[in-house]
N, C-alpha and C positions, 0 to 999 in steps of 0.2 A: 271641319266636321264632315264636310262632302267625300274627302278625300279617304277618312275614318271610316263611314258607313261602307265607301266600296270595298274596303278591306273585309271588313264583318261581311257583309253581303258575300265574298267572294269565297266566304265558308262555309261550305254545304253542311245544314244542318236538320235536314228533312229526314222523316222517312228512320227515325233512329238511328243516323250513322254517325256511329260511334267514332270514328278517326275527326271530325267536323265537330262537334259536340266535346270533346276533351279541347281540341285548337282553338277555338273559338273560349273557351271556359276559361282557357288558361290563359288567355290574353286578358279577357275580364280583370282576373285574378290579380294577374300583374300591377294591371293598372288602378285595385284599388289597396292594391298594398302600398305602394309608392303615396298614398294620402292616409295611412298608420291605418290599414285595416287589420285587424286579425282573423286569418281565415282556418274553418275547419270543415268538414265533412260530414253529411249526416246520411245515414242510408234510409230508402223510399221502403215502401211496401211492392210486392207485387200485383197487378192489376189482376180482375177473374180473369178464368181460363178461358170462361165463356165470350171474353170481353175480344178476342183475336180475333182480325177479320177474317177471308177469304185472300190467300195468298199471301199472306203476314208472313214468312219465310225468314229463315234468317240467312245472310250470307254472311262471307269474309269481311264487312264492312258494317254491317247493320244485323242487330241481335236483338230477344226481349228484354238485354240488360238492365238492369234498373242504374240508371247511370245517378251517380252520386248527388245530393242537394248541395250546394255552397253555402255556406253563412259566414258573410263578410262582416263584423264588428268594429264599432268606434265609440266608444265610450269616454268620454269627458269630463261630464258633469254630473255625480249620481243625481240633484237637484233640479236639470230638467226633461222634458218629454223625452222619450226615447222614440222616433221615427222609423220606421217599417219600411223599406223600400224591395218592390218587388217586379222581378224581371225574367222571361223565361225565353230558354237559348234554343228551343226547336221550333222549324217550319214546317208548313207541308209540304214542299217541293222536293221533287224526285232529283237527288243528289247526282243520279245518272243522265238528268235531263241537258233540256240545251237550256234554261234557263237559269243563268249562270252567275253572270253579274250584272253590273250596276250600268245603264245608262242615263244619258238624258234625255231630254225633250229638245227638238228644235231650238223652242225659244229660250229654255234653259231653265225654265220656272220649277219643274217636274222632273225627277231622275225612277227611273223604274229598278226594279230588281226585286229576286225570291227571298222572301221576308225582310225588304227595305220598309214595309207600315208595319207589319205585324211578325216581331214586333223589337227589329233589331234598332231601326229607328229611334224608339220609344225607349230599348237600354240605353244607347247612346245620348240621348239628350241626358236620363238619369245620371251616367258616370261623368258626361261633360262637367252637369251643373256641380255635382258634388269635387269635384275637382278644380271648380272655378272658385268657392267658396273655402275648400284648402287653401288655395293660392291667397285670397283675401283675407285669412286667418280668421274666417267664420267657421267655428269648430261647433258642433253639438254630438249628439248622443245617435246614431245609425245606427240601423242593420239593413244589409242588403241580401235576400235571396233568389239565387238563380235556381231555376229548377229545369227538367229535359221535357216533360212529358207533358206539356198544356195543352197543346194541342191534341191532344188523345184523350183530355179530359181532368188531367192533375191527379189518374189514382195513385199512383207511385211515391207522387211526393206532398199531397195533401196534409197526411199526418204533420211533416217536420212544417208547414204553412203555419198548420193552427198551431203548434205550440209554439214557434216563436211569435206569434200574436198576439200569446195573452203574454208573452213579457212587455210588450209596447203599448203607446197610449195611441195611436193612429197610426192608419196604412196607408201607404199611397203605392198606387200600380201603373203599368208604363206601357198600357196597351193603346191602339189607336187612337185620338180624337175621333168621334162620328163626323158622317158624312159635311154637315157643314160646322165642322169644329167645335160642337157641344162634349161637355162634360158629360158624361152617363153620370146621377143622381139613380136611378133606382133599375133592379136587371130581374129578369124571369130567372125562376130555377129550371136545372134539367134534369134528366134523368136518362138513362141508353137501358136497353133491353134484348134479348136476341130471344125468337120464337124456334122451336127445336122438333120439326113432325118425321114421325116414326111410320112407315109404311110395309107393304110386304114387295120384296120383288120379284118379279117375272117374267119370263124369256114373253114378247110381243107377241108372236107370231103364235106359239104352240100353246101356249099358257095364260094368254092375257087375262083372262076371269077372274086365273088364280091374284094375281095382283093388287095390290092397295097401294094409292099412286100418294106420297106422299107430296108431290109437285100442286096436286090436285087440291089439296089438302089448304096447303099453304097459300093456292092462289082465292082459294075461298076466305081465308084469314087474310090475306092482303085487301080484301075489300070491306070486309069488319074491321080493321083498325083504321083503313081509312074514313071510316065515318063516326070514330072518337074523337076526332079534332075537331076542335069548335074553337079559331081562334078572337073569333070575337069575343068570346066570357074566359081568354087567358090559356086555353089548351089547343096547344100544338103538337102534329106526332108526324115523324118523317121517316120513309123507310129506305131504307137502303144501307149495301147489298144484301144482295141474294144468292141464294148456292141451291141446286137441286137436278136431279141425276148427272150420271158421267159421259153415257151412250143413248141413241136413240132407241136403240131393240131391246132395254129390259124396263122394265116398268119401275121406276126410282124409287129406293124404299126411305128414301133421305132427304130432308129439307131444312132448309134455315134462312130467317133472316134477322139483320139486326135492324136495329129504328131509335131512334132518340125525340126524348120529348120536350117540351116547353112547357112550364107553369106559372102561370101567378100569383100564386098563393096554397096553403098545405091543404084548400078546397079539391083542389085542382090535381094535387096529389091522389087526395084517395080515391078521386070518382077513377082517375088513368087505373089506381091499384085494384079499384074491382073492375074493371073491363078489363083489363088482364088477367087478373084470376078466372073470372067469366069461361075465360077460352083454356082452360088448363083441363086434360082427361084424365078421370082416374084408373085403376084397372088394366089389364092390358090387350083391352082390346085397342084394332086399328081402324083408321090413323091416330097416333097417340099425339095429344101436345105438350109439350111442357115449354113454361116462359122461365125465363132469366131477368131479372132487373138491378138497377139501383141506383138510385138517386145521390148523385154524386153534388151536386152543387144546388145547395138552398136557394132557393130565391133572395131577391137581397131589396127588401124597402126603403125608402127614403124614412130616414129617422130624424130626428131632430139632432144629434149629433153630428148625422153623417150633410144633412143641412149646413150645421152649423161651420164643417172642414170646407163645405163646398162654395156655398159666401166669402169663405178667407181667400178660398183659389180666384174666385170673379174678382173680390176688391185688389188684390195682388195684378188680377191680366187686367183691370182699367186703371189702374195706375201707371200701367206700361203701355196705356193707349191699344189696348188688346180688346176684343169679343169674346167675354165664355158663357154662350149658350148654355143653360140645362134642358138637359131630357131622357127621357124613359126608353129603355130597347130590350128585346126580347135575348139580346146577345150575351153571354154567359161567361166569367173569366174566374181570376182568382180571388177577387177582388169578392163573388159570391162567399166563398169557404172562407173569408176571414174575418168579413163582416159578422158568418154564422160565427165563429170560434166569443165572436163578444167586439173586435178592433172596428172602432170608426173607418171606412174606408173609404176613397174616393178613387177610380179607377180607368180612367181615358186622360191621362198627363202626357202619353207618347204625342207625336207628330200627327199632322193633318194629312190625309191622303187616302186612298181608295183601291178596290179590284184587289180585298185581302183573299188570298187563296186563290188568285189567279195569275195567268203567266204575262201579265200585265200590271203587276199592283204596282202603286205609285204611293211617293213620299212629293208634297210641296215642300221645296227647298226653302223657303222663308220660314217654314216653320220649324227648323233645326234648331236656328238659334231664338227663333220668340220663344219656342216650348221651354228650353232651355232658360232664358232670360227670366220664365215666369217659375219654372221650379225653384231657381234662385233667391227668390223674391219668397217666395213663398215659405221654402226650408228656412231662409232667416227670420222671418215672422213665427212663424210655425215654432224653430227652437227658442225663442224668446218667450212662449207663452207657459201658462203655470200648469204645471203636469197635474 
């Protein structure tokens, strides 16, 4: 498996580059057809216009393309559960960086590399286990989706999530274990936004008066949204980036930022949706505002269903002399949007390790083959149970 993830790792798949994101896919692909998958294709939506950051550019390598959804099939038994398995093929590392592949640790416990936790890791244990269980002639009823865009939020490929969700009876997703290898039981919803001010411009020197500084504007809103976050009763709001003038000598008629939020509950929603409305100007007088939003990913509660998948996975890892923690975190995956579609889900099954999103993240090696061991255990309980 060590030797597997450096390969996957060694495929730059950050930053939407598309030559990395096909290679990487189609290895996947490979390898789950050779366990009688049927693969087909399903195409994304595209994200808002407003949703591109600041220098999102496309090159010879990296485009807005809506890179294709995979749906891997295996069907066996119309008579039991059909299982959901979900896994997403982009990072955020800079494909042009030096952060490149896979090493180790000294002592060899730890191998680092650009998305080895989050969350190529976490495919690979999925495609192991389900390929350990081919080998064993424990057959049941799959679907596996890959998707490109998680990391940017899932709007591209949300749609084809929830409908293949509601043809299954549970979900299982392949993102990290948390920091001391809990299970996430229940996740905040989010939402992204960009604020959009309209100014007047003018030459510094000769004209300044005539001016309306939209920088001005913006930075008086950046200290109004910072005092919407209240994360102690569930609302968080983060901003960044920022874009505003080009030159020092004309008075900037142009501003934006974008910011993403945190909630707890559809409480927590609409107070964020009238403080945003709040700051919207009608008219055309200046500085003009106008917000952008959308709530992309519901919040996702502990249900008694999704209880009851999560119990199956703890008695499955202390059977194997394993720890599975539950608990709660503000962090946000797909695992949110499918639970919304109606799918029991449970969604921290990848590998244990840390520093996701940075040029240090780590996978602990033992937990390649425990995660592994414990999907095992679990997909053969799991498809044995009454749909």
């Amino acid at each position: 498996m060590l030797d597997q993830l450096a390969k996957h790792v060694a495929i730059p798949t950050g930053h939407n580059h598309v030559p990395g994101l096909e290679a990487y896919r189609d290895l996947l692909i490979d390898r789950l057809k050779a366990i009688g998958a049927t693969i087909e294709f399903r195409d994304g939506v595209a994200s808002p216009e407003w949703f591109a950051l600041p220098g999102e550019q496309a090159s010879e390598d990296s485009s807005p393309t809506i890179m294709p959804i995979v749906v891997a099939r295996r069907d066996v038994n119309p008579d039991s559960p059909r299982i959901l398995l979900s896994g997403h093929l982009d990072t955020v590392h800079d494909p042009q960086g030096d952060f490149q592949e896979l090493t180790k640790s000294e002592d060899g416990k730890f191998v680092i590399g650009p998305g080895a936790v989050d969350m190529k890791g976490g495919v690979l244990v999925m495609i192991t286990a389900l390929e350990t269980l081919h080998a064993l002639r424990v057959e049941f009823n799959w679907i596996v989706v890959l998707n490109s865009d998680e990391e940017r939020g899932s709007f591209q490929s949300m749609n084809v999530l929830q409908e293949i969700a509601k043809e299954c009876d549970l979900g299982l997703v392949f993102e990290p274990a948390l920091a001391d290898g809990s299970l996430a039981i229940e996740r905040m919803g989010s939402g992204q936004f960009k604020i959009e001010v309209h100014g007047q411009s003018a030459h510094v020197g000769r004209e300044f008066e005539k001016g309306v500084s939209a920088v001005t504007r913006l930075g008086e809103l950046l200290v109004e949204l910072s005092n919407m976050a209240d994360p102690r009763n569930g609302m968080i709001l983060n901003v960044g980036p920022l874009q505003g003038g080009s030159v020092t000598n004309a008075v900037p008629d142009y501003a934006a930022c974008w910011g993403n939020m945190r909630v707890k509950d559809a409480e927590a929603v609409a107070k964020f949706d009238a403080m945003l409305d709040a700051l919207v100007t009608t008219g055309e007088a200046l500085p003009r505002v106008k917000v952008h939003r959308l709530w992309n990913r519901p919040h996702k509660p502990l249900t008694d269903e999704v209880q009851k998948l999560a119990d199956q996975a703890r008695d499955a890892a202390e059977d194997l002399e394993q720890r599975l923690p539950f608990a709660s975190t503000g962090g946000v995956c797909e695992g949110n949007g499918l639970q919304a579609a109606g799918l029991p889900v449970i969604d921290t099954l990848g590998v244990r390790g840390g520093n996701l999103h940075r040029t240090d993240e780590f996978v602990e090696v033992a937990s390649l083959v425990e995660r592994t061991q414990l999907l095992a255990v679990l997909l053969t309980r799991l498809s044995q149970s009454t749909s």
